[in-house]
C-alpha positions as CSV (number, residue, x, y, z in Angstrom):
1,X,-24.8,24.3,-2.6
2,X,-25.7,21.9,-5.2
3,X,-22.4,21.8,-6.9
4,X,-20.8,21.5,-3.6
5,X,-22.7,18.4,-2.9
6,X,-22.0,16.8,-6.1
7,X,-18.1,17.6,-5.9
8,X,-18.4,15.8,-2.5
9,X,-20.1,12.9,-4.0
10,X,-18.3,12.8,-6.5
11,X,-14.7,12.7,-4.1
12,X,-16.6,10.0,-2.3
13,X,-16.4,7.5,-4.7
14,X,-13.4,8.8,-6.7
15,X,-10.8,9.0,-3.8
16,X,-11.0,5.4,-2.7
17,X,-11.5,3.8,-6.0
18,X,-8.1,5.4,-7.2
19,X,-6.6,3.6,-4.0
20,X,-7.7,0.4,-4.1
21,X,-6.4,0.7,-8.2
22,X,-3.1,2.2,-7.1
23,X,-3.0,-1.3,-4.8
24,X,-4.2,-3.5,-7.0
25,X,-0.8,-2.1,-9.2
26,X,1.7,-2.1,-6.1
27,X,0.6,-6.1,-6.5
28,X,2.8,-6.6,-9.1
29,X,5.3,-4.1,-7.9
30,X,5.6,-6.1,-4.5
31,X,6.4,-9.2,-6.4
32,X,9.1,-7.5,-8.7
33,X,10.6,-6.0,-5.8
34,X,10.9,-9.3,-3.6
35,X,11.9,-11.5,-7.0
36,X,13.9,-9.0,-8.0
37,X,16.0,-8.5,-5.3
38,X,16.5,-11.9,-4.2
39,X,17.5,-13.7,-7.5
40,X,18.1,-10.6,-9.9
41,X,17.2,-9.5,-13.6
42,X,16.6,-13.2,-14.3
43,X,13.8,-13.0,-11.9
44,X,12.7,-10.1,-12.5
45,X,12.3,-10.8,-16.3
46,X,10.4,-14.2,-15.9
47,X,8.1,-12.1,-13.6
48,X,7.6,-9.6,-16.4
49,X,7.4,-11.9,-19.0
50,X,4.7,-14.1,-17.2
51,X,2.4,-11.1,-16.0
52,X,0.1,-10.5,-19.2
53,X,-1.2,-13.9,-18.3
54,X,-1.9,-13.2,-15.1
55,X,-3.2,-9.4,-15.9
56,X,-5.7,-11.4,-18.1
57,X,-7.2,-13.6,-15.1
58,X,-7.7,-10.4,-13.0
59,X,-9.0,-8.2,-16.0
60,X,-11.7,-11.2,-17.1
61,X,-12.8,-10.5,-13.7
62,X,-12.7,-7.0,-13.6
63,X,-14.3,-6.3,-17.0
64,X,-17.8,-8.8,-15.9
65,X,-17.6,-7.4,-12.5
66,X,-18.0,-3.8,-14.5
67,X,-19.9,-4.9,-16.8
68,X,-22.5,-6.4,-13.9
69,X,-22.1,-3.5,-11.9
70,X,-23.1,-1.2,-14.8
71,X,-26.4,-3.1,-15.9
72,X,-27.4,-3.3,-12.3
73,X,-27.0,1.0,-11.7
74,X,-28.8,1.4,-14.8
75,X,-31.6,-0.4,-14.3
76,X,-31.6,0.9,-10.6
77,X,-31.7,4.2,-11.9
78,X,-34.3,3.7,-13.6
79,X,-36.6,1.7,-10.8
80,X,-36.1,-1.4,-12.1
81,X,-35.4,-3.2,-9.1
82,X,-35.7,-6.8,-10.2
83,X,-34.3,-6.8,-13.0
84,X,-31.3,-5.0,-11.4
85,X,-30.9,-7.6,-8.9
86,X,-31.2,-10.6,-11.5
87,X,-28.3,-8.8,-13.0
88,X,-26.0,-8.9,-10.1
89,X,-27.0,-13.1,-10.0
90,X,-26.1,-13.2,-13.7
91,X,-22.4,-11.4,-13.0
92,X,-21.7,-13.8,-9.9
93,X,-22.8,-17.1,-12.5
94,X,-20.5,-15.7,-15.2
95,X,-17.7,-15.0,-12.8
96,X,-18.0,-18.9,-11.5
97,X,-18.2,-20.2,-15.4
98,X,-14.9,-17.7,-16.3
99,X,-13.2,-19.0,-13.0
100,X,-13.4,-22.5,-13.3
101,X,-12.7,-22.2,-17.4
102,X,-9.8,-20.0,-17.1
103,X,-8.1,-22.3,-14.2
104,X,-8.2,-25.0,-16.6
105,X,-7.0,-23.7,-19.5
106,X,-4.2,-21.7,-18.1
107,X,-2.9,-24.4,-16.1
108,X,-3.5,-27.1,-19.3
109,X,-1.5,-24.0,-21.6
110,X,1.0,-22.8,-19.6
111,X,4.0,-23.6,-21.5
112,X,2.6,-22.9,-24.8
113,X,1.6,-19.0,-23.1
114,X,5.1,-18.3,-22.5
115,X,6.7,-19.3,-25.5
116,X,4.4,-16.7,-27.2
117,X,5.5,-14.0,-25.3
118,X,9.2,-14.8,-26.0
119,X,10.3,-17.0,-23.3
120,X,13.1,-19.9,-23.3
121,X,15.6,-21.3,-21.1
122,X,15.7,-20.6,-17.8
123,X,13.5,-17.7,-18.1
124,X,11.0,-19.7,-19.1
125,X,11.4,-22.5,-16.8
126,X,10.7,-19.4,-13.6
127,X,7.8,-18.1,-15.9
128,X,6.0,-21.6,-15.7
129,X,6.8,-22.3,-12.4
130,X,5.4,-18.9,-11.4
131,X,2.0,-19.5,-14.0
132,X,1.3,-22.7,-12.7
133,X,0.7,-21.6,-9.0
134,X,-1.3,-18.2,-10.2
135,X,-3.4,-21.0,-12.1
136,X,-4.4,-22.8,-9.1
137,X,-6.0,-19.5,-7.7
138,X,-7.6,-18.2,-10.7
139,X,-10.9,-18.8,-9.3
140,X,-10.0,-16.2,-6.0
141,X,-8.6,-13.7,-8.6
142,X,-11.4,-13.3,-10.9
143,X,-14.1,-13.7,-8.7
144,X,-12.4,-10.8,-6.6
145,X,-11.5,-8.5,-8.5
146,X,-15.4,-9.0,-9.7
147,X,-16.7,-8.2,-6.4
148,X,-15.0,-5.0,-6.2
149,X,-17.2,-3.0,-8.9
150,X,-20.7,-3.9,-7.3
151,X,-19.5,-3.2,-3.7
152,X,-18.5,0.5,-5.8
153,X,-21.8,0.3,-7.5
154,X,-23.6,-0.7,-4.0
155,X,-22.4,3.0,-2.4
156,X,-19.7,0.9,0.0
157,X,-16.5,2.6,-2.0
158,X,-14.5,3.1,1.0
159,X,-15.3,-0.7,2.1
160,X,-14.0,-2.2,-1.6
161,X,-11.0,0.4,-0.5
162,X,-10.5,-1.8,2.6
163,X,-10.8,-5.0,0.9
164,X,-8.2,-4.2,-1.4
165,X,-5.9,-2.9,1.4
166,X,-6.5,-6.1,3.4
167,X,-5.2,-8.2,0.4
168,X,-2.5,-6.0,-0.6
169,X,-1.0,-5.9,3.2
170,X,-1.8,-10.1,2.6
171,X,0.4,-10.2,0.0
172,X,3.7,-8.1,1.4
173,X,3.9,-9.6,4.5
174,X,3.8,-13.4,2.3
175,X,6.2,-12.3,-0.4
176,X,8.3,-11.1,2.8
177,X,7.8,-14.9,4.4
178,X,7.7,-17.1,1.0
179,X,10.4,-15.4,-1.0
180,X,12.8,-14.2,1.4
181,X,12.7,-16.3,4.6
182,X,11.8,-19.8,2.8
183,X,13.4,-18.9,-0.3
184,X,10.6,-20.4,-2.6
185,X,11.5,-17.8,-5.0
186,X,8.8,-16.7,-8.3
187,X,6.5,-19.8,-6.6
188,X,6.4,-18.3,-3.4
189,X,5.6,-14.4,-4.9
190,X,2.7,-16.3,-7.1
191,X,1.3,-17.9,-3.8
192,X,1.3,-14.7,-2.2
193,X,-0.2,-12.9,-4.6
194,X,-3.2,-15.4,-5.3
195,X,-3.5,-15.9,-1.1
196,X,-4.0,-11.7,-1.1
197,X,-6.5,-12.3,-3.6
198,X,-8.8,-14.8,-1.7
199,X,-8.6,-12.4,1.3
200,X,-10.3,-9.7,-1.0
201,X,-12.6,-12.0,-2.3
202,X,-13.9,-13.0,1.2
203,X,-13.9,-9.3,2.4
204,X,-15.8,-8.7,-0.3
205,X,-18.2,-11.5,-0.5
206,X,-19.0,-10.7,3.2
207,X,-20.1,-7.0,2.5
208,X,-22.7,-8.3,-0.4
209,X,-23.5,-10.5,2.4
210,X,-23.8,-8.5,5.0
211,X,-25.7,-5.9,2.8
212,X,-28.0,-8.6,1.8
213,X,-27.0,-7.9,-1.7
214,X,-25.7,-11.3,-2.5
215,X,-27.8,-13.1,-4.8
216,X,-27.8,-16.4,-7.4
217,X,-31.5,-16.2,-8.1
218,X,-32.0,-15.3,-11.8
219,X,-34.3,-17.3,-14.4
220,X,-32.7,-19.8,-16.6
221,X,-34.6,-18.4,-19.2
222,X,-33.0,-15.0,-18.9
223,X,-29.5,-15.5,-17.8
224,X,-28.3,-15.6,-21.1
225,X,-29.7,-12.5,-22.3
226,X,-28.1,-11.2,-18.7
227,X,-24.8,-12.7,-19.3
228,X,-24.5,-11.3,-23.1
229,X,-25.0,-7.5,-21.7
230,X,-22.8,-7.8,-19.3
231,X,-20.4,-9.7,-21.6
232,X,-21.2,-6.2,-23.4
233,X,-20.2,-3.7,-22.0
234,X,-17.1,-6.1,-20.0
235,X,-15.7,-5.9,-23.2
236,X,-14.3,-2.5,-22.6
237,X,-13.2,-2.5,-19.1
238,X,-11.3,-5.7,-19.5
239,X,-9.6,-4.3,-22.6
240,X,-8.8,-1.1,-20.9
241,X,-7.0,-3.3,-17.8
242,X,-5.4,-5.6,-20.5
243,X,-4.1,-2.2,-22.2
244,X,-1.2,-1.9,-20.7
245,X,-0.2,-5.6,-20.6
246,X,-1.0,-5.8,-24.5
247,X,1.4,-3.4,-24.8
248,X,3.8,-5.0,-22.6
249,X,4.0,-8.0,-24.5
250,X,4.7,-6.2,-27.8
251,X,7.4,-4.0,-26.6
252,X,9.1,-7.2,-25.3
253,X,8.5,-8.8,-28.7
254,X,10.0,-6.1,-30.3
255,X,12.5,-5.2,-27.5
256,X,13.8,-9.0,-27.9
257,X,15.2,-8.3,-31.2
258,X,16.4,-4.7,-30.8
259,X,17.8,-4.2,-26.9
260,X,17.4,-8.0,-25.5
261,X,17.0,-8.9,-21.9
262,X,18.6,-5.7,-20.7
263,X,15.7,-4.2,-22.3
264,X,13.3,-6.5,-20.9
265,X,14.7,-6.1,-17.5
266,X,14.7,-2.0,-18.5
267,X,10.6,-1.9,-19.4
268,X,10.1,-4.1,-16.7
269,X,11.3,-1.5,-14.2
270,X,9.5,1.3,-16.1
271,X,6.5,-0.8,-16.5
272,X,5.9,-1.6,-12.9
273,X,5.8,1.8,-11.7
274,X,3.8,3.7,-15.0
275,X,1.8,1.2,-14.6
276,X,0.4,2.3,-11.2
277,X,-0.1,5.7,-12.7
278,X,-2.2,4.1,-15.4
279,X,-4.3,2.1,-12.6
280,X,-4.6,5.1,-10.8
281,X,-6.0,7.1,-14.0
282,X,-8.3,4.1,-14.5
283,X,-9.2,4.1,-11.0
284,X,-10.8,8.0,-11.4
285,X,-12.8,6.2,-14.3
286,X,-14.1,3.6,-13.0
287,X,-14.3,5.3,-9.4
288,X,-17.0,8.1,-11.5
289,X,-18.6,5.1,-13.3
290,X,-21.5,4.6,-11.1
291,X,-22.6,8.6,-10.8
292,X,-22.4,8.5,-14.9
293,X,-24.8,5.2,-15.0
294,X,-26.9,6.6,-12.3
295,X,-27.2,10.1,-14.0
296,X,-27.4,8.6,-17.6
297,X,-29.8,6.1,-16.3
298,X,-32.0,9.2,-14.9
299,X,-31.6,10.9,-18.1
300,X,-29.7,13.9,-16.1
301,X,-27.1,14.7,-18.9
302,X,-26.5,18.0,-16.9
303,X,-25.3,16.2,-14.0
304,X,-23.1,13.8,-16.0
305,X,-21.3,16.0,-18.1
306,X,-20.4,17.8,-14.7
307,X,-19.2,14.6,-13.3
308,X,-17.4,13.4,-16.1
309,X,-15.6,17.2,-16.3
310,X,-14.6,16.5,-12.5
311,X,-13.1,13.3,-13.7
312,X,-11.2,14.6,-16.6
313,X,-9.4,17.8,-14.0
314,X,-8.8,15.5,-11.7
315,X,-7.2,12.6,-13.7
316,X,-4.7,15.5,-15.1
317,X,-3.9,16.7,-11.8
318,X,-3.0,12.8,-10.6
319,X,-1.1,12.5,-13.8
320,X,1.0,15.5,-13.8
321,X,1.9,14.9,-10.1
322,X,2.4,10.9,-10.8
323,X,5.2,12.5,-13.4
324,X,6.7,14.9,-11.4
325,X,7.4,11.7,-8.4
326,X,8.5,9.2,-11.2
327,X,11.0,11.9,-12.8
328,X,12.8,12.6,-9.7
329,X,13.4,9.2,-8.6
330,X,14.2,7.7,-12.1
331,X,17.5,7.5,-11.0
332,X,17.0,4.7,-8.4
333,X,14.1,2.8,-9.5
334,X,16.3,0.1,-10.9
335,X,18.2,-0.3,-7.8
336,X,14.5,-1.0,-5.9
337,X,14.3,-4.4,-7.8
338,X,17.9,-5.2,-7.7
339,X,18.8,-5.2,-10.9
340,X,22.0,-4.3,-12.5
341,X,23.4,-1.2,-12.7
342,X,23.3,-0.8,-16.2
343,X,19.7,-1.5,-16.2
344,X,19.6,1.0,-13.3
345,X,21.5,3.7,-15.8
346,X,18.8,2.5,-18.7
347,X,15.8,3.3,-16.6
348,X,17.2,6.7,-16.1
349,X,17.8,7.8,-19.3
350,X,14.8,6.4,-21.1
351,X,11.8,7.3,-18.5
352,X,11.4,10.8,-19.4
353,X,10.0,9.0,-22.6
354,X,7.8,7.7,-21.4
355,X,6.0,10.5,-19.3
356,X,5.4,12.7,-22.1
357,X,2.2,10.2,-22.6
358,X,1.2,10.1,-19.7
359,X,-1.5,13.1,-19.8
360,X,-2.5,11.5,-22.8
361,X,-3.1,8.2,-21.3
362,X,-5.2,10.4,-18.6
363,X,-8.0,11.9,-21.3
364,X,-8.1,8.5,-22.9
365,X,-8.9,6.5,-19.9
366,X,-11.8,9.0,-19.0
367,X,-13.3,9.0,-22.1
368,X,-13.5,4.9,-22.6
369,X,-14.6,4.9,-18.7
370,X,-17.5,7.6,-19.9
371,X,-18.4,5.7,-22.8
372,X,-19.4,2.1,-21.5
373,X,-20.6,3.5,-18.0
374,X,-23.0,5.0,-20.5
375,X,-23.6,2.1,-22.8
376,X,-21.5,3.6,-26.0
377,X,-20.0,0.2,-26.2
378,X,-18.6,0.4,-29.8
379,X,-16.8,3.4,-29.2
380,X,-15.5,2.0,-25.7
381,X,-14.1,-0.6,-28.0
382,X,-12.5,1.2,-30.3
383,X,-10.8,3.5,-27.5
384,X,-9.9,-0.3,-25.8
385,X,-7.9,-1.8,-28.5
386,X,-6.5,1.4,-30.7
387,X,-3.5,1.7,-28.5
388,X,-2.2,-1.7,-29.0
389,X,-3.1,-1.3,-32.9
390,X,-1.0,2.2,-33.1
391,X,1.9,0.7,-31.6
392,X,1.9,-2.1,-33.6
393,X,2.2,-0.4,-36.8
394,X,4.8,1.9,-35.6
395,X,7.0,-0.4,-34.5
396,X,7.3,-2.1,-37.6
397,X,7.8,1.0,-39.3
398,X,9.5,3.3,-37.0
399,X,12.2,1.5,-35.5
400,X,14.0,-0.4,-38.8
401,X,14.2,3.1,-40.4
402,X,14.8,5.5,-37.1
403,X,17.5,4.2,-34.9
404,X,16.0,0.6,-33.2
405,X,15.6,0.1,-29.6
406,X,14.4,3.7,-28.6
407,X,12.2,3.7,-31.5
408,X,10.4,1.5,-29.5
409,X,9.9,3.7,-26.9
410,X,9.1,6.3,-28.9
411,X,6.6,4.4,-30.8
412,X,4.8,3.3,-27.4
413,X,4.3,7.1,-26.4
414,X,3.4,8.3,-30.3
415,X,0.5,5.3,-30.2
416,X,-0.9,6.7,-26.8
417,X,-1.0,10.6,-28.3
418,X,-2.7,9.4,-31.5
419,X,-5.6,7.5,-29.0
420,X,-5.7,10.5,-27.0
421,X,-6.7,12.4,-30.1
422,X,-8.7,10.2,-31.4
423,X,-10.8,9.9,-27.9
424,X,-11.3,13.6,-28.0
425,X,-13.0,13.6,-31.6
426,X,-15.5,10.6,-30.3
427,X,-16.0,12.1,-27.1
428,X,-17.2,15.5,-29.1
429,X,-19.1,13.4,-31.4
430,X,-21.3,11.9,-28.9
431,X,-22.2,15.1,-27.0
432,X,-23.0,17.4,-29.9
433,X,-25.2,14.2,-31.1
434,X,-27.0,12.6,-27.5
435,X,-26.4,15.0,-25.2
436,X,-28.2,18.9,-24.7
């Protein structure tokens, strides 16, 4: 009966938190798909070129909202009320500080942003236009996606579900007016996906509200100490969002030299959907977190290693199925974001690449989830920014001596098997060493 309950519990907060993830990665799809089909692989590159900034403004606010959320089970967990609440102040102050730094700086750098990530002409000229808008509502995109972990963490899963489906609906029916009926183009997708954001944010704001949860009230004297542990254990979560957009701008760095805009315009197709898969994976993560604070918290190691085997199983199950969908309809993804047709052809023959990792992906986003819900920070870390590090030094090596542009590929999915493995050795580290 007791494992009954705690499957339940555990599907309670799972189910909607992979949801509101798969959204918050249909975002970017919706854009791609409006862009896309109304001015074409020119589009649809400056989209994908521009979207590691933008991943970055909603990751910052992801990884403090986590890393708030976190602090405040733990402490919760372990009956510290007041301090628990002084932590969710500390998260809302750091989210304000990030919001009002980041709006500035992207907006002041937006030029010099792009031209890193391999952007000129008129591809650049859409990737500014697009940056500058997403810049004005930095503020609504951190501070929402910020919100979302403590209305988890606050037992309301299925009402962050709801927040995240208002904005998402938001954001299609805007794209649908902005880009198509007024014709505003990558400006007009940016606007709608920052006015989505802001409805999430107030949906959000109101449920802390509401719950009586919302609070600003933490001593000077201790906000610091707050803000560097949730700075903490951010770290991780933030990384693990930016993970696939770190990867994203080195394949186009790379892809640039090898395959050119086609592809660009290829990985962006790919990139959009995988992506969701990967949101969805962190979504079973991050959807388990607050069980694994509470139990760690409670010193129930029992109970966590339970949840955190439910989390694995199910993560592979959503994987293997993701894989299955995306293999029989590689051969019309291009065609769902207008681009060409050789694109289109591209897509088809290079996706099965890519979802041979995807499994991999699934044990490596549990693990890093497992670690900093339960305060391993360092190895959360490492997990983080591995990837990234993998599939830089393959690239270098693997695709001047093997055969160029689908060396790159390869070397994406080979980096994602060697952090799999790796998570697997830490994860079996720690249990033989903390955990009965």
């Amino acid at each position: 009966m007791k494992q009954t309950r705690d499957v339940r519990t555990f599907f309670q907060y799972v189910i909607p938190s992979v949801l509101s993830f798969a959204l918050s990665g249909v975002y970017t799809i919706v854009d791609g798909f409006f862009v896309g089909n109304s001015i074409g692989d020119l589009g649809l590159s400056a989209v994908n070129i521009a979207y590691p900034v933008v991943a970055v403004i909603q990751a910052l606010g992801t990884g403090i909202g986590m890393g708030g959320a976190i602090c405040y089970s733990i402490y919760k967990a372990e009956k510290k009320e007041a301090e628990a609440r002084e932590f969710t102040a500390g998260a809302l102050w750091v989210l304000i500080i990030a919001s009002i730094l980041l709006t500035i700086s992207v907006f002041l750098l937006n030029g010099t942003l792009l031209k890193l990530l391999v952007s000129d002409g008129e591809l650049l000229a859409l990737g500014e236009e697009y940056i500058a808008v997403i810049a004005l509502g930095s503020a609504l995109q951190v501070i929402g996606t910020g919100l979302v972990p403590f209305i988890r963490n606050h037992g309301g899963s299925f009402y962050a579900m709801v927040s995240m489906i208002a904005g998402f609906v938001t954001n299609i029916i805007l794209d649908y007016l902005f880009v198509w009926v007024l014709e505003q183009g990558v400006a007009g997708a940016a606007w709608a996906t920052v006015i989505g954001q802001g409805v999430t944010m107030l949906i959000a704001l109101a449920y802390l509200l509401l719950k009586k949860q919302f609070t600003l009230n933490i001593p000077f004297s201790k906000f610091g100490k707050a803000a560097l542990s949730i700075i903490k254990i951010g770290i991780a979560p933030f990384g693990l969002a930016m993970s696939p957009n770190i990867s994203l701008i080195i394949i186009n760095r790379f892809s640039i030299s090898y395959g050119g805009e086609p592809a660009i315009a290829t990985y962006a197709c790919i990139a959009y959907v995988i992506c969701i898969i990967y949101l969805i994976l962190q979504g079973v993560g991050d959807g388990s977190q607050p069980l694994l604070s509470k139990y760690y918290g409670e010193k129930n190691f029992y109970r966590l290693k339970s949840t955190r085997k439910m989390a694995y199983g199910f993560a592979m199950f959503l994987s293997l199925i993701g894989c299955v969908i995306m293999y029989l309809t590689k051969g019309s993804l291009g065609a769902l974001f207008g681009a060409s047709d050789f694109v289109n052809t591209e897509i088809a023959k290079i996706m099965p690449v890519f979802l041979v990792s995807v499994p991999f992906v699934a044990i490596l986003r549990i693990t890093t989830a497992s670690f900093y819900a339960t305060e391993k920070s360092m190895f959360s870390y490492v997990l983080t920014f591995i990837e990234p590090l993998f599939m830089l030094v393959l690239m270098f090596i693997l695709p001047p001596l093997f055969g160029g542009q689908v060396m790159i590929w390869w070397s994406t999915v080979l980096a994602r098997i060697l952090s799999a493995l790796l998570a697997v050795i830490l994860k079996n580290h720690v249990d033989k060493k903390e955990m009965p």
